[in-house]
C-alpha positions in Angstrom: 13.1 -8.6 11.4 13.3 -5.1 12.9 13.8 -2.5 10.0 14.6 1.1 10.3 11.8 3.5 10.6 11.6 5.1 7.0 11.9 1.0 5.6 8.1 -0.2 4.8 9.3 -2.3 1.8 12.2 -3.7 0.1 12.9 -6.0 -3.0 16.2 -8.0 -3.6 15.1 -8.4 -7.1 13.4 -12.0 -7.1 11.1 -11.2 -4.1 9.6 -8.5 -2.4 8.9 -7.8 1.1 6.0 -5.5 2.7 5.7 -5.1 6.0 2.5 -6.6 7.3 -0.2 -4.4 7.6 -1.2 -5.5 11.2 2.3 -4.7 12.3 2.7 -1.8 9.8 2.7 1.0 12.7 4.6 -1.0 15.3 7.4 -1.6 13.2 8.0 1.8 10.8 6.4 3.6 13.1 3.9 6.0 10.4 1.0 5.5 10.1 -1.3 2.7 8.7 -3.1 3.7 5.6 -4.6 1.2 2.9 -3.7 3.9 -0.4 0.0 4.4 0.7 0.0 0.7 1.8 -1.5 -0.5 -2.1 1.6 1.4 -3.2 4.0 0.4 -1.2 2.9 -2.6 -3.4 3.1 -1.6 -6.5 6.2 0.3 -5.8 8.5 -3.0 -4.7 7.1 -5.0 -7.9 7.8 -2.5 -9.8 11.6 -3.3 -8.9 11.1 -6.6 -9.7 9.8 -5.9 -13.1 12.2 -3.8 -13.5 15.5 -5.4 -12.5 14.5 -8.7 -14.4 14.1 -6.2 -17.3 17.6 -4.9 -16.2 18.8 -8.2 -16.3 18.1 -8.7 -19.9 19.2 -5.9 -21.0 22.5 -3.8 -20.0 22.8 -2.6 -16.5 21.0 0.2 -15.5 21.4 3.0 -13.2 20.3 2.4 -9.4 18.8 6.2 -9.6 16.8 5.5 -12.8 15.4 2.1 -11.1 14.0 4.2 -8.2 12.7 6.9 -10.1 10.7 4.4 -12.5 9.3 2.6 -9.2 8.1 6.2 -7.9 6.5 7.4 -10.9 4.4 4.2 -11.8 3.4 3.5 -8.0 
């Protein structure tokens, strides 16, 4: 699946998705590099954490989500 350049990760809330690292560069077109890539990791489960935590509780904010994801990866 072709994704737009800034995409290099994406959850839907039950899985994440990474782009592979041997077709990191090809498809996002930046740079390959193992620390960003680690927390391109961490980032996406972080949504999932995070939305089944969501799910338990009230809905939350799309913004606050995003921001938790940044901080902790």
């Amino acid at each position: 699946m072709k994704t737009e350049n800034w995409v290099t990760g994406w959850s839907d809330g039950r899985s994440d998705y990474v782009l592979d690292r041997n077709n990191y560069e090809a498809e996002s077109g930046k740079k390959y590099d193992e620390i960003h890539y680690t927390a391109e990791i961490k980032h996406e489960l972080c949504h999932s954490y995070y939305s089944t935590l969501a799910n338990t509780l009230n809905a939350q904010p799309r913004w606050l989500d995003e921001g938790v994801a940044v901080y902790v990866s």
